[in-house]
N, CA, C and O of each residue as an XYZ file, in Angstrom:
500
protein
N       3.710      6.988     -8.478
C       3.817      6.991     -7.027
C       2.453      6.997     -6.359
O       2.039      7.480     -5.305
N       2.166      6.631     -6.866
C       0.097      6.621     -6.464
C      -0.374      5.150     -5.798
O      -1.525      4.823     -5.510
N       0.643      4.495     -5.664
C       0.131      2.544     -5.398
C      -0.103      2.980     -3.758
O      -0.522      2.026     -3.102
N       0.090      4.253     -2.959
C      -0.315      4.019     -1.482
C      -1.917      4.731     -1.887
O      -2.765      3.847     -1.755
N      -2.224      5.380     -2.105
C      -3.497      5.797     -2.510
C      -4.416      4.903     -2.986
O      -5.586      4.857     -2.608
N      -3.684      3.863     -4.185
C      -4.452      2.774     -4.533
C      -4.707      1.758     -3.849
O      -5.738      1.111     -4.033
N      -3.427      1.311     -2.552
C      -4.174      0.653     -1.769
C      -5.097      1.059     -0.738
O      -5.841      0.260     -0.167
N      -5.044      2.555     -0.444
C      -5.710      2.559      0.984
C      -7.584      2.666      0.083
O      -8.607      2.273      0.644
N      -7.542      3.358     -1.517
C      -8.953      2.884     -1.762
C      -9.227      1.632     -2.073
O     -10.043      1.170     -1.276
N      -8.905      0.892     -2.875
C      -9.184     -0.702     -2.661
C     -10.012     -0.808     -1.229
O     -11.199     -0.993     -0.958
N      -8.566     -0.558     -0.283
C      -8.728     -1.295      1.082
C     -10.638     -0.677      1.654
O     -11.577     -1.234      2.224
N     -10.486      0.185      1.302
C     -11.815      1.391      1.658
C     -12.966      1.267      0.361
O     -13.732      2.207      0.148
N     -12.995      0.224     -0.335
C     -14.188      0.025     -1.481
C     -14.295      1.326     -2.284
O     -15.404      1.742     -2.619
N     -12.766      2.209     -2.711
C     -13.853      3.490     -2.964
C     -12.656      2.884     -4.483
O     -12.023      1.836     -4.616
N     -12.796      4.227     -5.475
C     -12.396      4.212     -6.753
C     -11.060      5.094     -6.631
O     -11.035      5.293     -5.416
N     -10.000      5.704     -7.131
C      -8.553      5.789     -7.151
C      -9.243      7.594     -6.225
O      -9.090      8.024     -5.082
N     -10.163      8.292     -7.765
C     -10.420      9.811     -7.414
C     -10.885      9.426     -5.668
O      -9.967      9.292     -4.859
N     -11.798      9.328     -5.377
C     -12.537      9.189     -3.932
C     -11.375      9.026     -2.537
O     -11.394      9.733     -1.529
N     -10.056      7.490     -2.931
C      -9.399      7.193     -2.300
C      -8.338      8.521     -1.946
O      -7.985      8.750     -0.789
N      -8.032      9.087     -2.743
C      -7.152     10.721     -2.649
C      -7.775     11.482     -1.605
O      -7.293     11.993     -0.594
N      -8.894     11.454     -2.035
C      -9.716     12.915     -0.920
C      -9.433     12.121      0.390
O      -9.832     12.747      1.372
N      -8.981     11.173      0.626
C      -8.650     11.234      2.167
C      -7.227     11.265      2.650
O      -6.788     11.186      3.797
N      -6.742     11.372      1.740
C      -5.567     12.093      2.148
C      -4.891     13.352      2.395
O      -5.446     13.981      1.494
N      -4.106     14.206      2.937
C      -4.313     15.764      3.323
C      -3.602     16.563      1.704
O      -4.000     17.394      0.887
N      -2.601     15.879      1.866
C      -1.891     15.886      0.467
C      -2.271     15.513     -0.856
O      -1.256     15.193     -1.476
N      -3.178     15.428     -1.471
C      -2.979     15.117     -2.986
C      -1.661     15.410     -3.574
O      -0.708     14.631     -3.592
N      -1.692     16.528     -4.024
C      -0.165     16.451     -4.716
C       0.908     15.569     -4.687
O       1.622     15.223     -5.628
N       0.956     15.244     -3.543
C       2.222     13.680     -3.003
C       2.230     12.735     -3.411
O       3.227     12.013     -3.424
N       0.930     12.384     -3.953
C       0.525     11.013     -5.020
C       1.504     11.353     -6.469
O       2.038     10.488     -7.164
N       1.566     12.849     -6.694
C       2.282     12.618     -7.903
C       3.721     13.113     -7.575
O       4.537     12.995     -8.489
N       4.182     13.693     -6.306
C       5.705     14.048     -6.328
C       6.551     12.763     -5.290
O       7.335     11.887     -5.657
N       6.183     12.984     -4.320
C       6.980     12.361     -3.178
C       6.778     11.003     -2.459
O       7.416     10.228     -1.746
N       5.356     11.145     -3.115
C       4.790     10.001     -2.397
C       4.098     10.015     -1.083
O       3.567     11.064     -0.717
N       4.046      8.861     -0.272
C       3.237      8.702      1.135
C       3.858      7.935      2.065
O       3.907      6.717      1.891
N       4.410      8.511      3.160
C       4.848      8.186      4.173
C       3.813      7.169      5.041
O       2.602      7.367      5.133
N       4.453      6.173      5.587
C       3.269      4.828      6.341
C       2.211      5.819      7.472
O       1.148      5.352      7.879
N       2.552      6.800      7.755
C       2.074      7.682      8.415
C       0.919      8.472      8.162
O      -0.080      8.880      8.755
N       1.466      8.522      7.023
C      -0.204      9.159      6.106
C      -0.807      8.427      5.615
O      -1.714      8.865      4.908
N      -0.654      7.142      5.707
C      -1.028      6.104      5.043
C      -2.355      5.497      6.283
O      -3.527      5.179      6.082
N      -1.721      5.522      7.270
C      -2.337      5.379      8.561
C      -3.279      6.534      8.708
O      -4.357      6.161      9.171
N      -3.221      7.738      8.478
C      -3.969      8.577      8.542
C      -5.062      8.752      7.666
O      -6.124      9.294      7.968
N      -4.771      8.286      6.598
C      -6.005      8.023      5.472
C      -6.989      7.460      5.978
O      -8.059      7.958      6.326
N      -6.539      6.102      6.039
C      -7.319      5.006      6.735
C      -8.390      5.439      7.731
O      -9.595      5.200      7.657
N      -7.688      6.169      8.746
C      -8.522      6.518      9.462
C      -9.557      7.671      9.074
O     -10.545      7.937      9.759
N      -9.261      8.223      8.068
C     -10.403      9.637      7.623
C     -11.334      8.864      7.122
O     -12.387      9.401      6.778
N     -11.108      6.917      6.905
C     -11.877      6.396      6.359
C     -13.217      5.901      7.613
O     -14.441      5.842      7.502
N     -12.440      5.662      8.565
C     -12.675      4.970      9.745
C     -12.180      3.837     10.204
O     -12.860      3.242     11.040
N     -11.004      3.309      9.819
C     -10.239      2.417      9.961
C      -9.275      2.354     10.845
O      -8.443      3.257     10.760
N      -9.094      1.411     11.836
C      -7.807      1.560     13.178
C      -6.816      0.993     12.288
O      -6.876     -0.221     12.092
N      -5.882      1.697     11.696
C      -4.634      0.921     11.691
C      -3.740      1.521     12.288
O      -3.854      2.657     12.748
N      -2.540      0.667     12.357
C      -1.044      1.403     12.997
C       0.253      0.636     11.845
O       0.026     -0.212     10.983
N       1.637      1.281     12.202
C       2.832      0.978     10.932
C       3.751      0.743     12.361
O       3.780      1.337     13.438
N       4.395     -0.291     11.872
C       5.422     -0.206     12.229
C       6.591     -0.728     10.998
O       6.397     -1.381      9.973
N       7.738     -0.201     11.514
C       8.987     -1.322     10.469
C       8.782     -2.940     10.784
O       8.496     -3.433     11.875
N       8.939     -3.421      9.907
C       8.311     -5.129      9.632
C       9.424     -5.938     10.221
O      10.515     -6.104      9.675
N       9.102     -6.373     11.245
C       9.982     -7.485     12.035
C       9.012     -9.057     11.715
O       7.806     -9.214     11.904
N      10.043    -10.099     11.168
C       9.292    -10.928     11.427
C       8.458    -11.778     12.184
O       7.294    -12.159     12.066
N       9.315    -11.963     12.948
C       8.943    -12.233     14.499
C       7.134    -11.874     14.565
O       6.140    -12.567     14.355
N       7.332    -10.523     14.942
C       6.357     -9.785     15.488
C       5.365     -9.599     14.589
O       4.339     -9.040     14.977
N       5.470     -9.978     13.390
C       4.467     -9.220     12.374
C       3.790    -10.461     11.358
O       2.692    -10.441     10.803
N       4.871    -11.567     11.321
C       4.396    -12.090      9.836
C       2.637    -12.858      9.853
O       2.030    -13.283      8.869
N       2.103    -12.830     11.475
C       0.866    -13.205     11.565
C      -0.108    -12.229     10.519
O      -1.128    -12.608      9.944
N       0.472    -10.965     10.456
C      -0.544    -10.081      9.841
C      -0.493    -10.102      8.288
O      -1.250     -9.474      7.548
N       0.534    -10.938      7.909
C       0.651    -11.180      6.424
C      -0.319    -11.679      5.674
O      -0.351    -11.429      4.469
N      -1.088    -12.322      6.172
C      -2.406    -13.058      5.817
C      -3.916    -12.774      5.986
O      -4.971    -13.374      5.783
N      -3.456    -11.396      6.521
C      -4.757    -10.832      6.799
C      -4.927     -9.775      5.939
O      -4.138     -8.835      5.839
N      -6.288     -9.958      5.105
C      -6.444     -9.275      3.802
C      -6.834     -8.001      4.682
O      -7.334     -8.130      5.800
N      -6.566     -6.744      4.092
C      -6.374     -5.467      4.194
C      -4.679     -5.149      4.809
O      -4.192     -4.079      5.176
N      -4.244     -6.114      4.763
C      -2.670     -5.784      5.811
C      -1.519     -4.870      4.068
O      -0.932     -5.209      3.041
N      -1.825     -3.825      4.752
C      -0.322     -3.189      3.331
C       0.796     -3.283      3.809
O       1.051     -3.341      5.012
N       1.738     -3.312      2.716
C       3.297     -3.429      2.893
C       3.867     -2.637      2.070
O       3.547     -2.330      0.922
N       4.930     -2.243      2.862
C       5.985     -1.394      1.780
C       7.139     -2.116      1.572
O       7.356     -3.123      2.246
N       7.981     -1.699      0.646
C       9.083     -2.823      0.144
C       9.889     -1.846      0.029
O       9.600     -0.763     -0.479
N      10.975     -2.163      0.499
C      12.120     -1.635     -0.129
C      12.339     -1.124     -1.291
O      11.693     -1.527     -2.258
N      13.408     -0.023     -1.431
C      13.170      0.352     -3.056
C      13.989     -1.049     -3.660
O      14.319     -2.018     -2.976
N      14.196     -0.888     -4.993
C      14.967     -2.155     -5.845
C      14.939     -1.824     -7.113
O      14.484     -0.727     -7.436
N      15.381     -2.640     -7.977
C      15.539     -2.075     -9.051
C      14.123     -2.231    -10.059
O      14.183     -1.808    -11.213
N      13.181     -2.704     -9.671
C      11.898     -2.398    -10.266
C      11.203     -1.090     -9.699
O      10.902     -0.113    -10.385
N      10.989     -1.233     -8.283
C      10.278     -0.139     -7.556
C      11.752      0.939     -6.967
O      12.426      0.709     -5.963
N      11.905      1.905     -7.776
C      13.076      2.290     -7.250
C      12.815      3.633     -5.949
O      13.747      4.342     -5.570
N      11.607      3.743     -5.501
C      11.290      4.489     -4.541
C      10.465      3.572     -3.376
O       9.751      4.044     -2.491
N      10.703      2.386     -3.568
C       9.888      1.621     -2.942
C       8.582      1.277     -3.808
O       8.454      1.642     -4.976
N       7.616      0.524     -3.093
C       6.317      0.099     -3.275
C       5.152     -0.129     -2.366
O       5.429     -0.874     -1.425
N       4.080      0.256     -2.391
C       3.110     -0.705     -1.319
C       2.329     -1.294     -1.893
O       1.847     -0.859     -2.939
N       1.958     -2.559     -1.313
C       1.090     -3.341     -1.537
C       0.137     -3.681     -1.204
O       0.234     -3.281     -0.044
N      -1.442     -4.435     -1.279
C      -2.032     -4.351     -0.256
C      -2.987     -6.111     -0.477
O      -3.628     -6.401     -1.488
N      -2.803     -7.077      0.823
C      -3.566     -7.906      0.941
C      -4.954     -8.027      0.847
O      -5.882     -7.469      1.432
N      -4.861     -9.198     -0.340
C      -6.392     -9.227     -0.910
C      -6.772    -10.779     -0.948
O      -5.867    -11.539     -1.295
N      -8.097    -11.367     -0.607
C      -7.996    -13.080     -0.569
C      -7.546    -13.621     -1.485
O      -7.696    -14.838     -1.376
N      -7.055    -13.332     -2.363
C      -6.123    -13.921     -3.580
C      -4.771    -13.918     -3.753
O      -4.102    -14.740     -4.379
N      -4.290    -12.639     -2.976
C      -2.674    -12.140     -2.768
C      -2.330    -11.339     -2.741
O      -2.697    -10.966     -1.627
N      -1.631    -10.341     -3.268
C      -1.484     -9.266     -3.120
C      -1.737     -8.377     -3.856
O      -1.307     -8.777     -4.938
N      -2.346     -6.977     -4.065
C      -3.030     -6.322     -5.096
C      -1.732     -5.663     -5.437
O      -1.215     -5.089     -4.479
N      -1.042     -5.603     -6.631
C      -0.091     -4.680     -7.130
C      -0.506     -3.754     -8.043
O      -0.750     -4.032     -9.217
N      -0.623     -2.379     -7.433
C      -1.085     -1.134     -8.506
C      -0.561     -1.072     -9.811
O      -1.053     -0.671    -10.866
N       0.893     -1.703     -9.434
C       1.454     -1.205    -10.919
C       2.392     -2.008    -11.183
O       3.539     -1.564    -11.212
N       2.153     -3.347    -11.434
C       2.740     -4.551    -11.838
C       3.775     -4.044    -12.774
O       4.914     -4.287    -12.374
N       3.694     -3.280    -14.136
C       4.230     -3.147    -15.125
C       5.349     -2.286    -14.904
O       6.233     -2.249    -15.760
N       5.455     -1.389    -13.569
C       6.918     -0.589    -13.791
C       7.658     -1.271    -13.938
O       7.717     -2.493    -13.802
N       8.717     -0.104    -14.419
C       7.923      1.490    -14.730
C       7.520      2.418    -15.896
O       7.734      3.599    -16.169
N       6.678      1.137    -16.617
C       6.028      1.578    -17.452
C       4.776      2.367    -17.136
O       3.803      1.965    -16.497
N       4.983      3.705    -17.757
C       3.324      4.733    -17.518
C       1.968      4.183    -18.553
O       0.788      4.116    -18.207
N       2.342      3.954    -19.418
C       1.677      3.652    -20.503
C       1.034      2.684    -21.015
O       1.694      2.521    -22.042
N       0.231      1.925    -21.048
C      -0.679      2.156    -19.341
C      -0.186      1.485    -18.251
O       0.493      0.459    -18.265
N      -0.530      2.064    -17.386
C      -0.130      1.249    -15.994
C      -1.270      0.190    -15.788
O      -2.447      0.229    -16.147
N      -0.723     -0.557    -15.251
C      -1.305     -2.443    -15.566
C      -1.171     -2.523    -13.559
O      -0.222     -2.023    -12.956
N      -2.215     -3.174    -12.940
C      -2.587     -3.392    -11.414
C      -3.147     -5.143    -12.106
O      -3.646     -5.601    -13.134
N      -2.681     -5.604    -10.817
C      -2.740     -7.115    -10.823
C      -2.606     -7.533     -9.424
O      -2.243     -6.931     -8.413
N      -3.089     -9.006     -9.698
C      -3.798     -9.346     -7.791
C      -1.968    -10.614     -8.397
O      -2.031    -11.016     -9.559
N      -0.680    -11.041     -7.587
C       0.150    -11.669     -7.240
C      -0.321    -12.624     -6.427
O      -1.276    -12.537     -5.654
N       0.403    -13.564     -6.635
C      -0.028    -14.856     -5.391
C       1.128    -15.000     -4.094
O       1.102    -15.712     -3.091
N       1.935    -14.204     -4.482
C       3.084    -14.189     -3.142
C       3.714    -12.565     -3.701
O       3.799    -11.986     -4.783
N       4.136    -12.215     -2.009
C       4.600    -10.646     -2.389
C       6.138    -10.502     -2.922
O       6.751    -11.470     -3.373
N       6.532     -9.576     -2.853
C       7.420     -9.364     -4.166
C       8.395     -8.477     -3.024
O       8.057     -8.084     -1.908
N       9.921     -8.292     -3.831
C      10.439     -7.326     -2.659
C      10.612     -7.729     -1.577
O      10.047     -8.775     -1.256
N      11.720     -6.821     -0.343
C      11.550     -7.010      0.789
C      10.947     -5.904      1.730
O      11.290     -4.722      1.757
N      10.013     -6.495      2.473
C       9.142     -5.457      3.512
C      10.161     -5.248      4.117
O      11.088     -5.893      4.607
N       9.664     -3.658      3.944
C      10.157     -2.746      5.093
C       9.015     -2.232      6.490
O       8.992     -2.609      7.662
N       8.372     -1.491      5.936
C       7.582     -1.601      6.732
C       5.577     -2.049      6.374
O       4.936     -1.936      5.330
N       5.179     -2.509      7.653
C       4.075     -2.902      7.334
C       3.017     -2.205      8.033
O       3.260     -1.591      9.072
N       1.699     -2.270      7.459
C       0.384     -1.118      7.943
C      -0.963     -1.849      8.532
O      -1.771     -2.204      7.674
N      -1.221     -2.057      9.612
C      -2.113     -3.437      9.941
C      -3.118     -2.525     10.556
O      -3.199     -1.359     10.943
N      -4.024     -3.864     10.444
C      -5.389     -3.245     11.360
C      -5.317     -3.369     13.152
O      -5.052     -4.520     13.500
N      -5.442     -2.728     13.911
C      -5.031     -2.605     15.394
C      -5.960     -3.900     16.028
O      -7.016     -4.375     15.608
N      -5.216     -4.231     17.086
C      -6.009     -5.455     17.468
C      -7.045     -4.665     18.592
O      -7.910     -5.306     19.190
């Protein structure tokens, strides 16, 4: 349950340990996870404007293409608590391609996203 942590360090140039300390919660990376909320709040301990909303197409799919834009997906039967993802000039960075295998966990850059967005985490205009 650590792929929102992994994207908001990616997104922030830092390494997985570094990307945690900006979150209030550590522990949540390994129980419950991260609400788009804290996800947004990271960001910003980074210095980053973002905002979440639930992913309407309409309104949103401009931000699909804009590298740093994360997404969450619905749970499914791969990601069964959901997933986030995070836009990278290649596609999408997936922390953990291989669930839900632990052993080792395998991160890979996708060329189209996976799942259906639920909600999405953008940079503020």
């Amino acid at each position: 349950m650590g792929c929102a942590v992994a994207c908001v360090a990616a997104r922030c140039g830092l390494n997985y340990q570094k990307g945690l300390r900006l979150f209030s919660r550590a522990q949540n990376a390994w129980t419950r996870g991260y609400y788009c909320g804290e996800v947004v709040q990271a960001l910003r301990n980074a210095g980053f404007r973002y905002r979440y909303d639930p992913y309407d197409h309409d309104a949103h799919h401009r931000f699909l293409s804009r590298v740093g834009t994360i997404i969450f997906i619905d749970p499914d039967r791969s990601y069964p608590v959901g997933h986030y993802l995070l836009r990278v000039p290649e596609g999408w960075m997936n922390s953990w391609v291989n669930c839900p295998r632990i052993l080792p966990v395998q991160a890979a850059v996708q060329r189209k996203r996976i799942g259906k967005t639920s909600f999405i985490i953008y940079e503020a205009e």
